[in-house]
DORO-927170 format. One record per residue (C-alpha): residue number from 1; chain; x, y, z. Coordinates in steps of 0.05 Angstrom, whole numbers, plus 5000, padded with zeros to 4 digits. Layout:
BEGIN
DODREN bakol lokol east north   up
DODREN   NUM     A    X     Y    Z
...
END
This chain:
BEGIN
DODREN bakol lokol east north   up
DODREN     1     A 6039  8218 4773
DODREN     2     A 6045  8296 4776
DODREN     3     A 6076  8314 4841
DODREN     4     A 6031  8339 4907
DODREN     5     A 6066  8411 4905
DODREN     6     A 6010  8449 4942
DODREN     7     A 6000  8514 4910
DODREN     8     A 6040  8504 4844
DODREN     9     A 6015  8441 4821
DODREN    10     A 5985  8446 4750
DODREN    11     A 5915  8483 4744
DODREN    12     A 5857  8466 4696
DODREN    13     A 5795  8509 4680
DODREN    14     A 5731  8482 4653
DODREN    15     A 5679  8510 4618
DODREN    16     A 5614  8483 4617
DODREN    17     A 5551  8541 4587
DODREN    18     A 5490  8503 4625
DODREN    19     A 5427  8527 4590
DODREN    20     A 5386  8477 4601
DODREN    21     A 5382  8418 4636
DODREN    22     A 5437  8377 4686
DODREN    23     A 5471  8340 4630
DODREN    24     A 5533  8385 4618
DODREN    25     A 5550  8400 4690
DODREN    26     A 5533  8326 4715
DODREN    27     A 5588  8304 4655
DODREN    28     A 5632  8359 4671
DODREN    29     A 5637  8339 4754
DODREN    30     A 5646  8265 4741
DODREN    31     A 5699  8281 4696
DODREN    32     A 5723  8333 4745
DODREN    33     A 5718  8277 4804
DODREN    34     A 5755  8227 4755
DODREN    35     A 5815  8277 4747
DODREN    36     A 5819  8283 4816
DODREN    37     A 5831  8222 4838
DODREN    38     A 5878  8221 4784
DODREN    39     A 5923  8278 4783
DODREN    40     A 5925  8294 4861
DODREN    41     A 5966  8351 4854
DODREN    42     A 5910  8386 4807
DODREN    43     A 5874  8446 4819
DODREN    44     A 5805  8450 4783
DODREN    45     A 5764  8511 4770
DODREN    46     A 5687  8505 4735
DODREN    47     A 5665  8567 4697
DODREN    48     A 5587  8547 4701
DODREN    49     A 5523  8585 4679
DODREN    50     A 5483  8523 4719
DODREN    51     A 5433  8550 4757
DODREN    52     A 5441  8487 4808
DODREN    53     A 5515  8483 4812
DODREN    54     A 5511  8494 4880
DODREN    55     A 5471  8429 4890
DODREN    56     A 5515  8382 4871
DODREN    57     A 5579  8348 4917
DODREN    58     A 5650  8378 4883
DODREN    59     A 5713  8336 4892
DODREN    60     A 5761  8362 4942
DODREN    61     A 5805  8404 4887
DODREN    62     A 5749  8444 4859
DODREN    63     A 5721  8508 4856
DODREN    64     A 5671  8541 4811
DODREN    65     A 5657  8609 4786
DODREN    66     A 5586  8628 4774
DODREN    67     A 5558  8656 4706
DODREN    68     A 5490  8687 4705
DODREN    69     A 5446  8643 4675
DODREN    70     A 5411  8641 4612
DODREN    71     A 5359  8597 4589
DODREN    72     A 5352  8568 4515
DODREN    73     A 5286  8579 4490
DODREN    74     A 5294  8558 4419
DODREN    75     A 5338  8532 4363
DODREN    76     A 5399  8579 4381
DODREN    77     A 5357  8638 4420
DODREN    78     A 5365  8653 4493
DODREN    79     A 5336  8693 4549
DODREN    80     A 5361  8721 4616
DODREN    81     A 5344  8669 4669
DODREN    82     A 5342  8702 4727
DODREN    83     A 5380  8781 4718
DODREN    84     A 5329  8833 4702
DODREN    85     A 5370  8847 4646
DODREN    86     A 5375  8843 4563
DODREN    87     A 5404  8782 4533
DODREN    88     A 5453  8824 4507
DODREN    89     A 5484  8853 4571
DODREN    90     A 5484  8772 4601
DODREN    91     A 5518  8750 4543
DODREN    92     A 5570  8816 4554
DODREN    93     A 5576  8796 4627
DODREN    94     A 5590  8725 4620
DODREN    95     A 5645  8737 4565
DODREN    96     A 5682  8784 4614
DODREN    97     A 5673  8741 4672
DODREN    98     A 5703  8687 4623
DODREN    99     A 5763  8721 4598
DODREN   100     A 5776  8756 4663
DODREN   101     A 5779  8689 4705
DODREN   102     A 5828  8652 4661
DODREN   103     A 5867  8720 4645
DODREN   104     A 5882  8717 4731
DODREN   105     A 5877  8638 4739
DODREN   106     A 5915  8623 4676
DODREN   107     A 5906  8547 4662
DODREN   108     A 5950  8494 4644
DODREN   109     A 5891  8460 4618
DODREN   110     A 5825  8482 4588
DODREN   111     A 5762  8443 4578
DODREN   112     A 5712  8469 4535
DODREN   113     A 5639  8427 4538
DODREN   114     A 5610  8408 4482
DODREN   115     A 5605  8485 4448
DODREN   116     A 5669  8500 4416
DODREN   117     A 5654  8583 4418
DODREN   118     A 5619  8593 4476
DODREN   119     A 5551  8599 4484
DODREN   120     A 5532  8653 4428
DODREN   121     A 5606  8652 4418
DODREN   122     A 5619  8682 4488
DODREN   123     A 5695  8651 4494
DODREN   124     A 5721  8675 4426
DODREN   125     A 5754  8728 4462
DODREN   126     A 5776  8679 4512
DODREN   127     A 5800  8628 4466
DODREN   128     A 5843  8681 4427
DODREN   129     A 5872  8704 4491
DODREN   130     A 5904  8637 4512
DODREN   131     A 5926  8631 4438
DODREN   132     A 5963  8699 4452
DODREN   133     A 5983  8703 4520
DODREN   134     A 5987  8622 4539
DODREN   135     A 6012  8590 4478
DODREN   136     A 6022  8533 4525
DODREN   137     A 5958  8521 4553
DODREN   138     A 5927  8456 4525
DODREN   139     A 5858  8468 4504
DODREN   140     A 5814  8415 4498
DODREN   141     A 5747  8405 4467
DODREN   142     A 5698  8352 4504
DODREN   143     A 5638  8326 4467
DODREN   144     A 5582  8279 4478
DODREN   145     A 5568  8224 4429
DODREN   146     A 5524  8267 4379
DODREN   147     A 5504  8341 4379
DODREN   148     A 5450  8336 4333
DODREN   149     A 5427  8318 4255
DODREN   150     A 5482  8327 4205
DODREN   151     A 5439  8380 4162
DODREN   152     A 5435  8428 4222
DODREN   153     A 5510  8415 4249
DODREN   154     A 5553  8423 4188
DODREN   155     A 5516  8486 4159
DODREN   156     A 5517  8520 4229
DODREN   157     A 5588  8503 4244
DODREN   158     A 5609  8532 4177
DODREN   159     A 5571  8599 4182
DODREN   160     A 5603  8605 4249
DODREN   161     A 5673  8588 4235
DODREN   162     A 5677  8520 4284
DODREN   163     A 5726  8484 4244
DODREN   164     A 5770  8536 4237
DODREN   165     A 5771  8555 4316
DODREN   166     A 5788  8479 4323
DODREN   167     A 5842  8481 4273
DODREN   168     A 5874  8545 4309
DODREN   169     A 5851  8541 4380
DODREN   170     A 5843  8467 4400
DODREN   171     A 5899  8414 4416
DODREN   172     A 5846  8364 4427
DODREN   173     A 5779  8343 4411
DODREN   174     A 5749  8285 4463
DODREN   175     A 5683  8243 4442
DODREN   176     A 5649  8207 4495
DODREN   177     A 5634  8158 4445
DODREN   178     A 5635  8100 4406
DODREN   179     A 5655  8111 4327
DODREN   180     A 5606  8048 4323
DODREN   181     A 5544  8091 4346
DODREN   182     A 5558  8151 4311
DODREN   183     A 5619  8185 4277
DODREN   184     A 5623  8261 4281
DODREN   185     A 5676  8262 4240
DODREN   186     A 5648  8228 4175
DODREN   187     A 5573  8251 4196
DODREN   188     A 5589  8329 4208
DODREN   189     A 5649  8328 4154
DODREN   190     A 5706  8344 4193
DODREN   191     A 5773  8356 4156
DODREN   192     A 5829  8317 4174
DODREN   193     A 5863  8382 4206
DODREN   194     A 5807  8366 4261
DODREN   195     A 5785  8287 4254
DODREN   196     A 5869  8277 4263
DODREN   197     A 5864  8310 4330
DODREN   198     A 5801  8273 4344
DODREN   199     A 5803  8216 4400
DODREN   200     A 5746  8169 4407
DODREN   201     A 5744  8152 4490
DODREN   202     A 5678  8115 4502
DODREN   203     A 5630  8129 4539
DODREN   204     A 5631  8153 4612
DODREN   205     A 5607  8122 4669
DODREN   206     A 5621  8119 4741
DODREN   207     A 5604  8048 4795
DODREN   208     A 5566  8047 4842
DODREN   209     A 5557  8033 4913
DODREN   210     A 5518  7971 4913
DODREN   211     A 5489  7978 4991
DODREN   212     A 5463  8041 4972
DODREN   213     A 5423  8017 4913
DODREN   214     A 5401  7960 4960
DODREN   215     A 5377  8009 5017
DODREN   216     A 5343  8048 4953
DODREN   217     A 5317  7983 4941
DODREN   218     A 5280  7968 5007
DODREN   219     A 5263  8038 5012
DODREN   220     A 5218  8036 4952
DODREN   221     A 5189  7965 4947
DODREN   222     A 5185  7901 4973
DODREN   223     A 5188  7826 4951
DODREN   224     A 5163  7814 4890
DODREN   225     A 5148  7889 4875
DODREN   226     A 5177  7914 4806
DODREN   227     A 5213  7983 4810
DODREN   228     A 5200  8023 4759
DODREN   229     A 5239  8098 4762
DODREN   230     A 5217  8155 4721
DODREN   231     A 5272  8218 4715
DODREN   232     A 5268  8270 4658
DODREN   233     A 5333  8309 4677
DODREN   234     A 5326  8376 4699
DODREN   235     A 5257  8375 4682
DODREN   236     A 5240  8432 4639
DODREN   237     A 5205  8398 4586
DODREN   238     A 5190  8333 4625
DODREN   239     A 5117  8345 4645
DODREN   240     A 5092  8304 4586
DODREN   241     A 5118  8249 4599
DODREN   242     A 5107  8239 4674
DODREN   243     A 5042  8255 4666
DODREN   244     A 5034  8203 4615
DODREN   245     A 5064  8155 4661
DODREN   246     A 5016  8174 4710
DODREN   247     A 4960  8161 4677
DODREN   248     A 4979  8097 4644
DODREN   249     A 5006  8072 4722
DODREN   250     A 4937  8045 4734
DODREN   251     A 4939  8003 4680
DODREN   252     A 5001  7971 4695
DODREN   253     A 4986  7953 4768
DODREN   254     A 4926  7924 4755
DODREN   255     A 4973  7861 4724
DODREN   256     A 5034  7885 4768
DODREN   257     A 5048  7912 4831
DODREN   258     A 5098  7963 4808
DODREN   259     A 5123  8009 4855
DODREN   260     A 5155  8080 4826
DODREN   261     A 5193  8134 4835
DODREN   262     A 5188  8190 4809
DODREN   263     A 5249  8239 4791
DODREN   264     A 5215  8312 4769
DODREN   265     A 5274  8355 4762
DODREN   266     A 5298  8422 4791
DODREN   267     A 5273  8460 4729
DODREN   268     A 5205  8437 4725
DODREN   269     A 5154  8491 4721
DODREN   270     A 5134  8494 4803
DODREN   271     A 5062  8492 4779
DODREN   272     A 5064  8430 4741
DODREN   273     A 5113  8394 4788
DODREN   274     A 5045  8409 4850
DODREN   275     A 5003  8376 4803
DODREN   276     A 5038  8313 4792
DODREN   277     A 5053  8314 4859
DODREN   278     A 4984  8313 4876
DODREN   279     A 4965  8264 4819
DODREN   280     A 5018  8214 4852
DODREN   281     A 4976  8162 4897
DODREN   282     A 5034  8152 4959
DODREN   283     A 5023  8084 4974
DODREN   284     A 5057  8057 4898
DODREN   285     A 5095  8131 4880
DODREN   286     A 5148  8165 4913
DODREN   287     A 5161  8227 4884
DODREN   288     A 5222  8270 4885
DODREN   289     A 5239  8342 4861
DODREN   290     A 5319  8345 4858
DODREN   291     A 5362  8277 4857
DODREN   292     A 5432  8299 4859
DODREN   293     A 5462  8228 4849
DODREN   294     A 5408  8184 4811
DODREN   295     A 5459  8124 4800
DODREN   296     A 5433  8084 4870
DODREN   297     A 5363  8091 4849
DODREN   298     A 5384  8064 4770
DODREN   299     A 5414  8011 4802
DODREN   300     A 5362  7995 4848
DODREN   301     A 5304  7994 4782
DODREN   302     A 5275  7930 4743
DODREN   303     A 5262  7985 4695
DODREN   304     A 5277  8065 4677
DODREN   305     A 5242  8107 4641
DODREN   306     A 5272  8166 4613
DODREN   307     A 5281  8214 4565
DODREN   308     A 5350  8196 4516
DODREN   309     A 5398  8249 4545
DODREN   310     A 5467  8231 4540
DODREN   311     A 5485  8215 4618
DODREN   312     A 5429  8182 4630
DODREN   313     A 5424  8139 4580
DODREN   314     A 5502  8121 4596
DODREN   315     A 5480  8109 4666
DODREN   316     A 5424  8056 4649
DODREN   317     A 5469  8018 4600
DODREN   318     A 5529  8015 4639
DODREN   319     A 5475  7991 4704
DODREN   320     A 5456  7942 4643
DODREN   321     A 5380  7961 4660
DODREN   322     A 5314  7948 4628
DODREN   323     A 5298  8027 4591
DODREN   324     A 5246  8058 4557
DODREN   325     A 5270  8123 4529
DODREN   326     A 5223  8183 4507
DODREN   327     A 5278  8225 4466
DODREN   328     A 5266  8307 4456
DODREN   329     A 5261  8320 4393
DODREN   330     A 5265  8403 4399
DODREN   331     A 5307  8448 4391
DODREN   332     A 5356  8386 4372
DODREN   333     A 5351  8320 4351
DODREN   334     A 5408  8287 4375
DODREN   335     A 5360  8244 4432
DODREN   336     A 5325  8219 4372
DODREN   337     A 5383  8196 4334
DODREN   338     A 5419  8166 4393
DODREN   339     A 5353  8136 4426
DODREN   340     A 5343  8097 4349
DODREN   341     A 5421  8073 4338
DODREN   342     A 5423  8050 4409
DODREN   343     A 5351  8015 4401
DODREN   344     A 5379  7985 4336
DODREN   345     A 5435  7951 4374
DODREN   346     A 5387  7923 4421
DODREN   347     A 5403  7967 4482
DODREN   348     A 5338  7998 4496
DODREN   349     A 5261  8005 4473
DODREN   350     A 5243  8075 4448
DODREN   351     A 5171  8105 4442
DODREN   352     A 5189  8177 4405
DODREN   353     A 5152  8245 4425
DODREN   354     A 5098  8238 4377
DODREN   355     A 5081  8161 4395
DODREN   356     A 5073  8178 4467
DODREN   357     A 5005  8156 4489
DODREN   358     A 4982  8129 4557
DODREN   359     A 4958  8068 4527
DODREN   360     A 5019  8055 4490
DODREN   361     A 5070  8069 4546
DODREN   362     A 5028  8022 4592
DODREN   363     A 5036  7957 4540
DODREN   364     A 5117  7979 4530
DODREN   365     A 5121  7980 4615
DODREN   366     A 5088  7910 4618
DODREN   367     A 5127  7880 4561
DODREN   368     A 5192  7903 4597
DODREN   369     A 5183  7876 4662
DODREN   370     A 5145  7810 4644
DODREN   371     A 5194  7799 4589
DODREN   372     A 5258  7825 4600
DODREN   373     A 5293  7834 4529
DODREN   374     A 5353  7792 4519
DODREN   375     A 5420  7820 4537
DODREN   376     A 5449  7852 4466
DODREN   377     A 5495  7818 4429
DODREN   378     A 5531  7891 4427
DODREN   379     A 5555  7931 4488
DODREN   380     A 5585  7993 4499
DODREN   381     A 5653  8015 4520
DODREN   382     A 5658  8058 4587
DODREN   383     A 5726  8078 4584
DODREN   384     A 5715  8155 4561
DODREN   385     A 5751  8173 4644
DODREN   386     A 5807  8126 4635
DODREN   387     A 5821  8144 4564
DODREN   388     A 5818  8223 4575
DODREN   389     A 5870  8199 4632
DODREN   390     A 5909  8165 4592
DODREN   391     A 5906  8223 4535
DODREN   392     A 5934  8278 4587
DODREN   393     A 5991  8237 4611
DODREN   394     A 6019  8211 4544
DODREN   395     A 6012  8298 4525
DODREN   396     A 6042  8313 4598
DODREN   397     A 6097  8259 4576
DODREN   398     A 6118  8290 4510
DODREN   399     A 6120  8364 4537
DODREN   400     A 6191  8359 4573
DODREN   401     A 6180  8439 4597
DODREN   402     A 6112  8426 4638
DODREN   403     A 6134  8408 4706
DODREN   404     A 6186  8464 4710
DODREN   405     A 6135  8519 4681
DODREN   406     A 6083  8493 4739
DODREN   407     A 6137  8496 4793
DODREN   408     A 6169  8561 4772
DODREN   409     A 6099  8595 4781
DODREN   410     A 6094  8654 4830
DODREN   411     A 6032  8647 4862
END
């Protein structure tokens, strides 16, 4: 275990571009939280263009730095969030910002989320600076289990020059994955420059405390009352399916007493989240806006319904709950492919975008809670914490300099 040297202990800088949705930053703190229980000594610093960073618990060694925010309105075109400003001057902003904090921070370790240039290649500059002027920064690249179809990936990456930023820049490249769901490197074509520095972790989850899923529990129902909880992330384009839900709810209770809560997300439109609201009859729906740590209420469920991000699909399976994903389809696919591998292993029912009827999602509820599918034969592997762990200590191990670079640090 690194040493507790306040002040000189090693330092790691992540950087996650937060566009839409909670997925990246919710990944990026648990992994965070993981690493600090960990590697007590470290110091951890979050580059983050989330516009709810500030809503979320931090572990006790990290800071963030704030981005301006952005918000992806199309297959690889964004807009200012908030900033009366041009895209262009945001995107000029956030790459300074970028460069500027790990120039003065200067990282032992980097973590890059899921976009290997920066949003709109914002941390090219960056990237070639550490090459530069930290040769012996480790820089690793952190990816969820699919990005999105093959036909889209492996053209884009090639007109942008991916594979060569990961053969120059990169000293790691960590899947929170299973090569038994999907393979990035036969699906997107990787060379074996990259797929040999590839490391396959699993998939990440986190426990839970079971007497607060029981107090969740009692909160929401009663005896013999089926929980049903309904999240769609950060919201943005979740009004579809909530409102389906809605309206297929009396249905459902007519043959069950299902109670529900209702997760709407901090990025809902404020107009639509009022009129769900007031379509939501109190005495069977509890309705919240912003649910910082949704793993109690998972737990507590008889049955989720979702859409197919990444974490929360993780969560669910790891909870080894009863799910009916609605994947997003726009402006990628790679909820639709993971929502129909993980369905074909038995994990979970999916109704797709275009299927999505009240009448439909009513039957699908009442077939999940009056017969429970049988556990799968196949199960997932949550060791993508441990095995990023285990990754930076056997690299830690093998460079004999490290500890004496950290400690001969003026700070």
């Amino acid at each position: 275990m690194l040493r507790p040297l306040y002040g000189t202990g090693p330092r790691a800088l992540f950087y996650s571009h937060d566009t839409v949705g909670l997925g990246h930053i919710r990944r990026t703190l648990r992994i965070c939280e993981h690493l600090d229980c960990s590697f007590p000594s470290l110091s951890m610093l979050l580059v983050t263009g989330s516009p709810v960073a500030h809503g979320f618990r931090a572990p006790a060694g990290l800071d963030y730095v704030k981005l301006p925010s952005v918000i992806k309105r199309g297959d690889d075109r964004y807009e200012t969030r908030n900033l009366r400003l041009p895209f262009q001057i945001t995107w000029q902003l956030r790459a300074k910002l970028l460069l500027d904090t790990v120039s003065a921070y200067r990282p032992d370790f980097l973590f890059v989320d899921n976009v290997p240039l920066g949003m709109k290649g914002e941390l090219i500059h960056t990237l070639q600076f550490v090459s530069q002027h930290l040769p012996d920064t480790l820089v690793f690249l952190t990816l969820r289990d699919i990005l999105d179809d093959a036909s889209r990936v492996v053209p884009q990456w090639k007109r942008l020059g991916v594979i060569e930023a990961l053969e120059r820049y990169y000293t790691r490249v960590f899947i929170y994955g299973l090569r038994s769901v999907f393979d990035p490197t036969v699906e997107y074509r990787w060379p074996v420059s990259v797929s040999s520095k590839t490391v396959f972790c699993g998939y990440i989850a986190r426990s839970v405390d079971k007497a607060l899923s029981t107090a969740a529990r009692r909160q929401l129902c009663g005896p013999g009352e089926p929980l049903v909880v309904v999240t769609v992330g950060g919201g943005s384009d979740g009004t579809e399916i909530v409102d389906t839900y809605l309206q297929a709810l009396p249905q459902i209770r007519r043959h069950l007493p299902v109670k529900s809560l209702v997760i709407l997300g901090p990025e809902m439109d404020p107009h639509e989240a009022s009129r769900l609201r007031r379509a939501c009859d109190p005495r069977s729906v509890v309705v919240m806006d912003f649910c910082s740590d949704p793993m109690p209420y998972l737990d507590a469920a008889d049955l989720v319904v979702s859409m197919a991000g990444y974490n929360t699909v993780s969560e669910i399976l790891a909870l080894n709950k009863q799910a009916i994903v609605i994947p997003r389809t726009h402006p990628r696919r790679e909820q639709l492919i993971r929502s129909r591998r993980l369905e074909a292993f038995g994990l979970l029912r999916t109704i797709e975008p275009d299927e999505l009827t009240r009448d439909r999602l009513a039957a699908k509820v009442r077939d999940a809670l009056e017969v429970p599918a049988a556990p799968a034969a196949t199960r997932l592997e949550f060791t993508g914490l441990d095995r990023l762990t285990v990754e930076m200590r056997e690299l830690l191990a093998a460079d004999q300099t490290f500890l004496n670079r950290v400690e001969a640090r003026v700070v």
